[in-house]
Structures are given as structure tokens and as C-alpha cells.
C-alpha angles and dihedrals in degrees: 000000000000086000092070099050101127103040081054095061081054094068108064085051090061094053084048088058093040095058090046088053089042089047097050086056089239141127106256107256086216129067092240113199115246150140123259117196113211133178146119119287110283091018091136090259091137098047100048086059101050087051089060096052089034098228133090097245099137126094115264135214152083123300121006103000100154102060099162130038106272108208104201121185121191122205135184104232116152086230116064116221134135124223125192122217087231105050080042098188105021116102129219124202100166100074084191080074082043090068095036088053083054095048097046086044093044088049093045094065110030096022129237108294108064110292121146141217147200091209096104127207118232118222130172119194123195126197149140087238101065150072131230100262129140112214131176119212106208132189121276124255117246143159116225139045131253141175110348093341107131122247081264106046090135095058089045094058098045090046082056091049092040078062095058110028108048086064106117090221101062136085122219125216109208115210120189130159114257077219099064132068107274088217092070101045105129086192082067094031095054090042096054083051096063098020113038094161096057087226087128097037135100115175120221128193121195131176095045093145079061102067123108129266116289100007119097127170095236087131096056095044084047085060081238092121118058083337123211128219088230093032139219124294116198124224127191107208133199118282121245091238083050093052097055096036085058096248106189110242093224086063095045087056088051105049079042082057094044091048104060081048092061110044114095090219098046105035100093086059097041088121093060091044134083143047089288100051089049085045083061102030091056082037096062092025089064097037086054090041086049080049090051096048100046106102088054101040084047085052090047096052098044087056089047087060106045094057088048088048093089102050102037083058087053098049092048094056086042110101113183095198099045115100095199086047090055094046096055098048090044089054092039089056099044092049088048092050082058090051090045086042098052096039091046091052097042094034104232094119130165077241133028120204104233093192100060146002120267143180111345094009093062083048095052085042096057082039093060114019108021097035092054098054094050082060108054096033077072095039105048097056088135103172095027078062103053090043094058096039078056105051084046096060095045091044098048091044082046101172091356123102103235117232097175140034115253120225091215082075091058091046092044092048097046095047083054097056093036079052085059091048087072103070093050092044085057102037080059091065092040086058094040082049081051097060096032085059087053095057098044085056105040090049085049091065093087092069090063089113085065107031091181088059090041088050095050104052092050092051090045093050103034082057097047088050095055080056092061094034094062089046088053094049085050097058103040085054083050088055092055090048091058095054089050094051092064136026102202094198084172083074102140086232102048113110093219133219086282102052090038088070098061106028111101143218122334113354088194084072116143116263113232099268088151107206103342107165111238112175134353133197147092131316133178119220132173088189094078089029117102113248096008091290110149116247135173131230150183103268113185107191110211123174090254106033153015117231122175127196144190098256140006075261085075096204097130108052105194102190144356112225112202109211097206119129083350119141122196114224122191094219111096133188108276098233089063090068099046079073089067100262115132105175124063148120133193143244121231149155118228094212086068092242118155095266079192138035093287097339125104108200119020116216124217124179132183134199096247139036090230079060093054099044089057098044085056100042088052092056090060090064087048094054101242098128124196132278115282121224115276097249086062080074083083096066128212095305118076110097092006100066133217104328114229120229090259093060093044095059082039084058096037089059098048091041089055086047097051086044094053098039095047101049082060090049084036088052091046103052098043072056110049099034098073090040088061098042091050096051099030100045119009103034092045092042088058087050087051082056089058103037111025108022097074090033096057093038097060081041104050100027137058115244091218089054102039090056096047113133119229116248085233085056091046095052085046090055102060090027085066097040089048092047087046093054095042088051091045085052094050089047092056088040092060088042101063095039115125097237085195093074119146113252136161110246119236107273118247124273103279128220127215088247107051117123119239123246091266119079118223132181103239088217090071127074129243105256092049094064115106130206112263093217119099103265094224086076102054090081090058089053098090101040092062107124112244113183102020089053100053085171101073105109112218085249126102118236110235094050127101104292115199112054102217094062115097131253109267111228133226116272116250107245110171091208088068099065093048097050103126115239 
């Protein structure tokens, strides 16, 4: 195999890559080559594999014996030794602690009494007696549970296998029992799955000295039976009586050799038979697979490198020990928080998260949708404010009959409401604190790599920010304050006592917009939906009405929802979250009227909770106010009484007064509020970024500590500069591989009734049938050399050489036919 020089020196860089991606804990983010071996429990797997590395060095025993993926790699080496990925340095020449290590690894992980695992175990074996080849042990397929195996522990396996094996990049090595009927093997069944072409598979049959008298698999092996396009290769294992009486596996070659010689219906394919001839086959199959897949593992690679590019140039400037070093990237990463804090808070970002709102946009959003609610939840208390202008007349004309309407009861009931005003002002600065905490913390992440220093900044400016934050809260209550010292009833826009009088009903009636569109998007609603199933459609919100369609086309309108004398509640029918959907509110008339067709409510739900606050926030500007508190049900009689015409004119003016004076205080609030939020605590917050951070810092904090790297960071870091270099050296391997290599092409699809490469009359039996080979030769077979003469191609020499010529065919002798039996 001189030919295949260089991909042989590939190999053993693969195997380099595959134990940095195994020892990040990660997925390789290249489809390495490789070779998976699949089959049923007791299928001869194992065995196959300790043949090829000539020791006893697998777990033995009866059931599930192989509970985790065992990736072997086998290197030719003149010394022989094994080395687990785990135990990464210590040697091990007695390959009986080479089986003890696999079975207290294998424990470790899955436990004593027959778990499994996807977590593999890494071993490399080197001898004189291999050849390069990476091949994966899986588990064997079985049926039923034991021990502390789940319900499900078959699916679990070939979910395991499915990983490995749909990979385009690896080559499956099919086992199945000579014993057993071919048609049931799941090693074949699960191949054809993922590899219906056969382009990947190579078929294997064991336990061919087992079959019964009289029955032999020279079909199969002929790829007469189920063919392959890459064909079958027989091995004959060691016995059970042979592993437990220390066979030596070099005898056992030899009576397998001795074997196919000698059987009168494998004999004239004794070449392609036996543990040696796979060894070279798999050997030359995975070299030439490595050949096939270079342009995109090269692709691969080269992409690898370039994403690690940045980070491997910044490793290699970084000096842990260097105080000048330290200083400057402490400096460089604090000035780069200020640039991350201010983009995150004005939006104008190097990235911008496409999925969900972030930094200044969630403040604009509690500015102008949450903030807002709050409000007019407060300001809209229609009924709770009759009821307590009423109780003021009634109070402040005590035993007097009142003949006119006092104006104490104007001044009582607005300092009331202007009281309410206070708890959503502040929540406003409690959900603002919220956001700003969120972006402290988001632009810290960067200092991942020095959590002390990461730590750090986010204690020093979250506490900086609760300072603000209290000066904020204690404005805002001053503001409040203001508004309750003096009632400026000159106000341009007060109605005044005269125009209260007249002025009739609601004067937070809608103004005549007709169908201005408000808001569109989708909604899901149980409500329109058939047997109560959750379904989503098209709403488009207008000031005078709610219409849903089929689709955002909005050709089929399914309804017309008229928004008069209708309230939105937040409380939504229970089977409508069971659907996921963890937002919504309701639609309702407090009348009790149907608000649609026969329902009463009609529920709506979105995906977020950024959806549901501006849907509800929409439906303010379109008039339709929250939900009261049940006990305003009673109205504004009870203990009251029926109210005369006279108090009811008394309760409509004031009613009017407090309307029209607190949508000024309301205005200005909703006003006010952001503008002091934004100055008191965010702006100056940014300031504090650019004047304190890096100051208290170098003053609480210890330059040394502050700049220690995490152990995680550390172990990144040379796992990253280890895979690098083994990618770099992969890179220059390919490079310099000879793409002219000799390889033998994938055979041709193959039909059931093709004939094989021998030509046999069909009059004579098979065990007549005698190899057409010079029998001087046979003696020279098994001294061939195998791992030293790489050259040597899996074919025998005195068959048909080319491929595409076609089978000769026996000559016709009429004396043949008429032989007598």
C-alpha cells in the first residue's frame, strides 16, 4: 500500500482531531471519517475487533456486554501499548488492565447492572501488528430490558447507532452470524436505512464453523444473497470453549486460515476471506473514504480556522503574567462595556437580535405601552368614582339638605385620584430598574474570561444604578406632591363649574375616527375556534371595531366586532393556556350581553408578553378600559340609598370637574414620568460608565485579582490552541497528499442474480467444484506480509483483473452434460 502513504499518515491526524473534539465534550464540528461496527448481541463484534489488534483486551460475557461506544484507533507503531483518552499519558502494556480500565470506566458512567451510555471511551492501540484504521464498538442490538436498562432500552440503542452511523462520512460494518437467517439481521436492516445505496456498507459474516451440516453461506459470501455493492467478507472467531481455555489469537488466524482452505465451498475464495484480508480491506476502504471526502473536510477545516482566527490572535498577545499586559486589557474591556452599554440602550448596535426586544427598545416599550395601562387602569375607575363623589357631598352637607354643589367635594375627590397616580408612576421606575439590570448584566458577558472583573463591574454599577434609582422614586413622589399643593382650576383646558353643568355623559367619548386601523397581527383565540381547539387568526384592531380573517391577506373577514360598551379583562379561560400560550386577556360586556354570536367573552392569547402589552395598550386608544374590581358591581347605591335627581346632577358636575382636571394631571404625568427616568437614572447612569466605573474599580479592587483568569477560560484557551494546531496540521497533511492515489472505485450497484467472479458449470455440485488457482501457490497465501506491503491490492492475482470486462463464460462440451452421476 505504498500507494497510499500519505493518506496513511492522515489517519493518525484524524484520530488527533477526533480526541480534541471528545475532550471538549462537544459534537465534532467536522464529519470525521471513520468506521462504525453494528450488529445484534453476540454477533462476534468484539471479536472481530481483538483479532484485528491480536490481544484479548474487551469485556467478556453473556447479554449486553458493550454499554458505551467504544472508539478504537489502531496505529502501527513497532512497540505495542494502549492509551485511553481519559487517563491521557499513562501506558498500558497489559492489555488484561486494558479491559479492567473499560469496565470501571464503563461502570462509572452507566453503573453496574447494565445501563448504557452515549458518552464514548476513547482507546488507541499501537502495535506492529496493525494497521491505521478508526473503528467505533457500539452497543448490540437487543430486544428486552435487564437489570437497570429503561422500558425503552431498543430504541435507545438504535437511536445511539442512528448517531453514528447517518453520518455520510462513515462506513458501516455490518455483522451478522453465518447461523442466523440473513433476512433478520438488524446490522443489514439498520444500514439499508441510512444507506440505501450501499455506497457506506461492507457486509461481514462470523460464525461460519457454526453452521449446521450440510449448509454453508457460500451464497451470501458470493453476494448472491441480499448482495452488497462492496460485498460480504467471512470470519471465522474464536470459540467460547477456545476464550476461556487462552487461545492465542495468532493460532486462532491460522486454523481460520486453515479453515477457508479447507472447505470445499469456500476454498476458491479463500484470498478474500479471513480476519487479515478485512484488516486490509477496512484499511484501504477508509484511506480511500478519507481520499473521497477531502475537498469538503478541507472546507470544513479551513472554516474551522477561520472562526477560531480571532481568538487564537488574541490568546497569543495575551501574558498572564505581564502587568502592563493586564492594565491595558483591563482598560480595553471597560471602555468597550461604555460603547456595548450605550449601543444597547440607544439601539444602534454592531448586532441586532431579530427574536425579541432588548435594552432601549424594552424601555421605550414600558414608556409607551405598560406605563400607560397602569394609568388609565387608575384613571378610568368610572363607578368607584361616582361612589366616592357621592359619599363626599353627602358627608360635607352632613344633616343639611344640600342645595348646592360644594366645591370641597371637587378638591377631596381630585386629590384622591392624583393620590392613585403615585403606585403606577413608580412601578414605572421599578420596570425601567428591571431592564437597566438586564443590560448591566448582558454587556458584562464579555468579561466572562475574568469573572472577578465581571463581578465587579456589575456590583459597582448595579449599585450605582439603585442610587439613581432612589433619587428618581423621590422625584417622581415630589412630582406628585406638586400636583397635590395647588389645584390651578385656571388651567386653559379646565371646563369649568359653568360648562360642567351642561356638559353631558362621558367626556372620554370616542371622537368619530371612523375605521382608523389601529393595530394588526395574530391572535389566538379558542373562542372562534370548533370544539374549544385553539386556532390563530388575522385581527385587525379599528377605532370602532375588531375583525378577524383567515390570513394577514385579509380576504375572508370572519366577524365584525363592534367595541362599543365593551371592557378588556386579563383573566382568560384556562383551556386556552393549556395550548402554550401563556399571555392573554379577554373581551367582555358588562351588561352581560352576548359580545359574540352566543359567547359571552371572547379570549385572545399571544406568544410574549411584549405582544400582549401592546395589544392592550392598543385597545386603550381604541376606548376599550380595563376590567373594575368585582364589588364595583354594586354601583354607587348600597348603603347610599336611591340618589334624587338633585344629587344626581350634584355627582354628574363634579364628575365632569374631576374628568376634565385629571386628564390635564394624567397628561402631564404620562408626560413627565419618562422624561425623569431617562435624565435621573439612565442618562446619568451612562455618565457613571464614563467617569466612576474604571475609578472605583482601580480603588476597591486589586488589579492582580481582578485580572485573574477562570480555570474554565484557561482550559478554553489550550483547548483552542491544541484543536487550532491540530486543524493547521491537517490542513498541511491534506496539502501535501498525493490526490492521485491509487483506490479501488465503489463497485456497481449489484443485482440478486448476478453471477460471482468464478465461473462454475451449474451441472456440477458445489462441492465439486475446484479452485481455479494453481494449487502450488495455496502454501505462500498466509505469509503474505499484511501491514509491512501496503501495496498489495484485496484482489487475487489469477482472477479477472479489469472490472468492466465481462465474465467469460464456460465453454459448452457436450460430454459434460452427459457425465453420468
Amino acid at each position: 500500500m505504498s500507494g497510499n502513504r500519505g493518506m496513511e499518515d492522515l489517519i493518525p491526524i484524524v484520530n488527533k482531531l477526533q480526541d480534541a473534539f471528545s475532550q471538549l465534550g462537544v459534537s465534532s464540528p467536522i464529519d470525521l471519517p471513520q468506521i462504525a461496527v453494528v450488529g445484534g448481541q453476540s454477533a462476534g463484534k468484539s471479536s472481530v475487533l481483538e483479532n484485528f489488534v491480536g490481544r484479548d483486551f474487551l469485556p467478556r460475557g453473556s447479554g449486553i456486554v458493550t454499554r458505551r461506544p467504544l472508539v478504537l484507533q489502531l496505529n502501527y507503531a513497532k512497540t505495542e501499548w494502549a492509551e485511553f483518552l481519559h487517563c491521557k499519558g499513562k501506558k498500558f502494556v497489559d492489555f488484561t488492565e486494558v479491559r479492567k480500565e473499560i469496565e470501571d470506566e464503563t461502570d462509572r458512567v452507566t453503573g453496574s447492572n447494565k445501563g448504557i451510555s452515549t458518552v464514548p471511551i476513547n482507546l488507541r492501540v499501537y502495535s506492529p501488528h496493525v494497521l491505521n484504521l478508526t473503528l467505533i464498538d457500539l452497543p448490540g442490538m437487543t430486544k428486552i430490558a435487564v437489570g437497570d436498562q429503561p422500558a425503552d432500552i431498543e430504541f435507545q440503542i438504535r437511536d445511539m447507532i442512528m448517531q453514528f452511523i447517518k453520518k455520510d462520512n462513515c462506513l458501516i460494518l455490518a455483522v451478522t452470524p453465518a447461523n442466523a437467517d440473513l433476512a433478520t439481521s438488524d446490522a443489514l436492516k439498520v444500514a439499508k436505512e441510512v444507506d440505501p445505496q450501499g455506497l457506506r456498507t461492507i457486509g461481514v459474516l462470523t460464525k461460519l464453523d457454526l453452521m449446521d451440516d450440510g449448509t454453508d453461506a457460500r451464497g451470501v459470501l458470493e453476494n448472491k444473497v441480499l448482495p452488497l455493492r462492496r460485498g460480504y467478507v467471512g470470519i471465522v472467531n474464536r470459540s467460547q470453549k477456545d476464550i476461556e481455555g487462552r487461545k492465542d489469537i495468532k493460532a486462532a488466524l491460522e486454523a481460520e486460515r486453515r479453515f477457508f482452505l479447507g472447505h470445499p465451498s469456500y476454498r476458491h475464495m479463500s484470498e478474500k476471506m479471513g480476519t487479515t484480508f478485512l484488516q486490509k480491506v477496512l484499511n484501504q476502504q477508509l484511506t480511500n473514504h478519507i481520499r473521497d471526502t477531502l475537498p469538503a473536510l478541507r472546507s470544513k477545516l479551513q472554516n474551522q480556522l477561520l472562526s477560531m482566527e480571532k481568538d487564537v490572535e488574541q490568546f497569543r498577545q495575551f501574558k498572564p503574567d505581564d502587568p502592563a499586559v493586564k492594565t491595558k486589557a483591563m482598560m480595553q474591556m471597560v471602555q468597550q462595556y461604555n460603547v456595548d452599554f450605550d449601543k444597547e440602550i440607544e439601539g444602534t448596535g454592531d448586532t441586532i437580535d431579530t427574536r425579541e426586544l432588548s435594552g432601549g427598545a424594552k424601555i421605550n416599550r414600558v414608556f409607551h405601552e405598560r406605563f400607560p395601562y397602569e394609568l388609565v387602569k387608575v384613571e378610568f375607575d368610572e363607578r368607584e368614582l361616582r361612589k366616592e363623589i357621592s359619599y363626599a357631598i353627602k358627608n360635607l352637607h352632613g344633616v343639611r339638605v344640600g342645595l348646592f354643589t360644594p366645591d370641597m367635594a371637587f378638591e377631596v375627590i381630585v386629590k384622591r385620584q392624583i393620590q392613585k397616580l403615585r403606585v403606577p408612576a413608580l412601578k414605572c421606575v421599578d420596570m425601567v430598574m428591571t431592564e437597566v439590570g438586564a443590560v448591566i448584566k448582558q454587556c458584562a458577558e464579555k468579561m466572562n474570561r475574568f469573572p472577578r472583573l465581571r463581578d465587579e463591574t456589575e456590583r459597582i454599577l448595579t449599585n450605582l444604578a439603585r442610587e439613581r434609582e432612589q433619587k428618581t422614586k423621590d422625584q417622581i413622589t415630589m412630582l406628585i406632591e406638586f400636583q397635590l399643593a395647588y389645584m390651578n382650576t385656571n388651567h386653559p383646558d379646565f371646563i369649568g363649574f359653568a360648562n360642567a353643568q351642561t356638559r353631558g355623559g362621558n367626556v372620554k367619548n370616542k371622537k368619530n375616527v371612523g375605521s382608523q386601523v389601529i393595530r394588526k397581527g395574530w391572535l389566538t383565540t379558542t373562542t372562534v375556534g370548533m370544539l374549544g381547539r385553539a386556532k390563530e387568526y388575522w385581527f385587525v384592531l379599528m377605532a370602532d371595531g375588531l375583525a378577524w380573517f383567515k390570513d394577514d391577506q385579509e380576504h375572508d373577514q370572519k366577524y365584525l366586532l363592534k367595541l362599543d360598551n365593551v371592557k378588556l379583562k386579563e383573566k382568560v379561560d384556562s383551556s386556552l393556556l393549556s395550548f402554550g400560550k401563556k399571555h392573554g386577556f379577554a373581551l367582555f360586556n358588562p351588561s352581560a350581553k352576548f359580545v359574540f354570536k352566543d359567547h359571552k367573552q371572547l379570549d385572545l392569547s399571544c406568544d410574549t408578553m411584549e405582544d400582549c402589552d401592546g395589544w392592550k395598550a392598543s385597545f386603550l386608544r381604541a376606548g376599550v378600559y380595563p376590567e373594575k374590581d368585582e364589588e364595583e358591581e354594586e354601583g354607587v347605591s348600597g348603603d347610599l340609598g336611591t340618589l334624587d335627581p338633585q344629587m344626581e346632577r350634584q355627582v354628574e358636575t363634579i364628575r365632569n370637574l374631576v374628568d376634565s382636571y385629571m386628564g390635564i394631571i394624567s397628561k402631564t404625568v404620562s408626560d413627565q414620568v419618562p422624561k425623569l427616568i431617562m435624565y435621573l437614572l439612565v442618562n446619568q447612569l451612562k455618565e457613571c460608565n464614563q467617569t466612576e466605573l474604571l475609578p472605583r474599580l482601580y480603588s476597591e479592587c486589586n488589579q492582580d485579582d481582578l485580572m485573574e483568569e477562570s480555570l474554565e477560560e484557561g482550559r478554553r484557551r489550550e483547548e483552542i490552541l491544541r484543536m487550532y494546531h491540530s486543524s493547521r496540521e491537517a490542513l498541511s497533511i491534506i496539502g501535501e497528499i498525493n490526490t492521485t492515489t491509487v483506490s479501488t472505485p465503489v463497485p456497481p450497484p449489484v443485482e440478486v442474480d448476478q453471477d460471482f467472479s468464478i465461473p462454475i458449470s451449474p451441472s456440477r455440485p458445489a462441492a465439486a467444484v475446484r479452485p481455479p488457482a494453481p494449487r502450488p501457490a495455496r502454501p505462500n497465501a498466509p505469509n503474505r506480509p499484511s501491514a509491512s506491503s501496503r501495496q498489495d491490492r484485496p484482489t487475487a492475482p489469477n482472477r479477472p483483473a479489469a472490472p468492466d470486462r465481462p465474465i467469460p463464460s464456460v465453454p459448452r462440451r457436450p460430454a459434460v452434460p452427459q457425465r453420468p452421476t
